[in-house]
C-alpha positions in Angstrom: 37.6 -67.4 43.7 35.3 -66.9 41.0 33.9 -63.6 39.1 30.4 -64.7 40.9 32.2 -65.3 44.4 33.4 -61.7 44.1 30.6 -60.1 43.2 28.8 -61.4 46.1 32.2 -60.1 48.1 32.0 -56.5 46.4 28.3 -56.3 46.8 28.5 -56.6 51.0 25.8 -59.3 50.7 26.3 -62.6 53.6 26.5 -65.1 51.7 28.2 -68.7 52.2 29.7 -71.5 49.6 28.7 -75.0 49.1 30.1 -77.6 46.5 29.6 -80.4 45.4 30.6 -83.3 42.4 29.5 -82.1 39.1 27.8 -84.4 37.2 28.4 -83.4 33.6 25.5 -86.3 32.2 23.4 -85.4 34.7 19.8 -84.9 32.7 19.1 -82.3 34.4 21.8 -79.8 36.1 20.4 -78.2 38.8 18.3 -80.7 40.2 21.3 -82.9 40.4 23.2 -80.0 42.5 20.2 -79.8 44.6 20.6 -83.4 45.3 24.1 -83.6 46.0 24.0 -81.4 48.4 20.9 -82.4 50.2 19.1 -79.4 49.7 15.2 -79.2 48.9 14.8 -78.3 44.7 12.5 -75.4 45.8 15.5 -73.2 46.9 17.6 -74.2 44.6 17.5 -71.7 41.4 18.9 -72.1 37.7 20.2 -69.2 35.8 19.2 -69.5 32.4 20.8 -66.8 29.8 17.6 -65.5 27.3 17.5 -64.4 23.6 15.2 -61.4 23.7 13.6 -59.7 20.2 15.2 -57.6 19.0 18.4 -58.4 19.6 19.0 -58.6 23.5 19.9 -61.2 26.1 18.8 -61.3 29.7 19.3 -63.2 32.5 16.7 -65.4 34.3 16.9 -66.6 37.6 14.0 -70.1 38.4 14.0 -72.4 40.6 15.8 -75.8 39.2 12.5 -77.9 38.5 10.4 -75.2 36.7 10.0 -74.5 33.3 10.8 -70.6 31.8 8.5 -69.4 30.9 9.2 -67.4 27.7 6.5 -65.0 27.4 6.8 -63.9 30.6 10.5 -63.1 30.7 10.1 -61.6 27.2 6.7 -59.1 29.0 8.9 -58.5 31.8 11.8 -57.5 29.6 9.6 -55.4 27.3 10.7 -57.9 24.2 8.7 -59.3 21.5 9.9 -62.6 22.2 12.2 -64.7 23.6 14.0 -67.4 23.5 16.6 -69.4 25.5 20.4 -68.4 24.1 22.5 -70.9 22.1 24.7 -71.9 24.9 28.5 -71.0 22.7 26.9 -67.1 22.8 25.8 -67.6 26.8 29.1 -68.5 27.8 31.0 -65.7 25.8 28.3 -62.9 27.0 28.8 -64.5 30.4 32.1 -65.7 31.4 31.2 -69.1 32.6 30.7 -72.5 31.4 27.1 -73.6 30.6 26.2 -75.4 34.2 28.3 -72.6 36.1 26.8 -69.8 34.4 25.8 -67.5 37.8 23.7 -64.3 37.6 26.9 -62.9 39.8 29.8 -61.4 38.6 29.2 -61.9 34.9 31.5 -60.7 31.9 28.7 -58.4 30.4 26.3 -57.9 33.5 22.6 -58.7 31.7 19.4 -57.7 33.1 18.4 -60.0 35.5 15.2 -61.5 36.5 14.2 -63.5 39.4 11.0 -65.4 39.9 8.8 -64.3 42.7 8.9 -67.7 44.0 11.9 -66.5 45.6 10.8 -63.9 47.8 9.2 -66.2 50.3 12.8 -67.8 51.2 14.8 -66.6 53.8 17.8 -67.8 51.0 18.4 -69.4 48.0 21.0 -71.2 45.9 22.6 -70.1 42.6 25.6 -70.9 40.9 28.9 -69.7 42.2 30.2 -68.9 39.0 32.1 -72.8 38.5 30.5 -76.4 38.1 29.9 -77.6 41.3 30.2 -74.1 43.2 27.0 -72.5 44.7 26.4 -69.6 46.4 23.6 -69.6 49.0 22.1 -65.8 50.1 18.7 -64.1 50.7 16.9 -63.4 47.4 16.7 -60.0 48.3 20.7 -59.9 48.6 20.7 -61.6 45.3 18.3 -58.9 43.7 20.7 -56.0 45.1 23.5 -57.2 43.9 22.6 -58.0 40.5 19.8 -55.2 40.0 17.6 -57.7 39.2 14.2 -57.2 38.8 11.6 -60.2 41.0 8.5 -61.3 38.6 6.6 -64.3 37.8 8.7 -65.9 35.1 7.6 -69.5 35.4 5.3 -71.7 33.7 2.6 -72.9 35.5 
C-alpha cells in the first residue's frame, strides 16, 4: 500500500482503488488515467504541487482538463504569487513521483486546495499515491482528510 492509500485508511473515509497502465508519454497525465479507466474527465482530479511567494508550497487539487489558475490559488493561499513547483522539489516535499503525486498521505502534508467544481460530485478521483493508482472518494471525504480548503482555483 501507498503513503496516500493509508491516509485515506487512517482518515476513516470509504473509499475504493482503481488502476490502470501508466502511460509515461502520455501528453497529458490525467486525462490519460481518466481514459484508461473509462471514467468521465470531469471527476477525475490532478494534484498539482504550487510555489507560493514568499517561499511556500501548496497543494492544488483540479479536475484533469482544467487549467490552474495561478492567481487564484496564490488569493486563496494569501501569497503574492504563485507558481507551479519545479517537479525534483515536488517530489522531495511530497514523497511521490511526479504523475503519482496524491494530495493523501504526503511526506510534508501541504495546504491543500480543492476546486469547488468538486463539491457537486457524489466522488471523485485522485491519485493513490503510485502511477497508475487512484483513489476514488466523496470530495467532502477528500477535504477532511487532507484539511483542505474547497475554492474556485481554475481558469475559466
Amino acid at each position: 500500500m501507498t503513503p496516500a492509500v493509508n491516509a485515506a485508511k487512517a482518515a476513516g473515509v470509504a473509499f475504493r482503488l482503481m488502476e490502470y497502465e501508466y502511460d509515461p508519454s502520455a501528453d497529458a497525465i490525467g486525462l490519460h488515467a481518466a481514459e484508461s479507466l473509462g471514467l468521465d474527465p470531469a471527476i477525475v482530479y490532478k494534484t498539482l504541487i504550487v510555489q507560493l511567494e514568499p517561499k511556500a508550497l501548496a497543494c492544488a487539487v483540479i479536475p484533469v482538463a482544467a487549467k490552474l489558475d495561478l492567481k487564484a490559488i496564490a488569493a486563496a493561499a494569501k501569497a503574492k504569487k504563485a507558481d507551479l513547483a519545479d517537479p525534483a522539489l515536488a517530489e522531495k516535499t511530497t514523497g511521490f513521483l511526479v504523475g503519482g503525486i496524491s494530495p493523501l498521505g504526503q511526506k510534508k502534508s501541504l495546504p491543500t486546495f480543492i476546486d469547488a467544481s468538486a463539491e457537486a460530485l457524489p466522488e471523485m478521483v485522485v491519485n493513490g499515491g503510485r502511477r497508475g493508482l487512484q483513489i476514488v472518494l466523496a470530495p467532502a471525504d477528500l477535504a477532511k482528510a487532507t484539511k483542505a480548503a474547497v475554492c474556485a482555483i481554475v481558469a475559466h
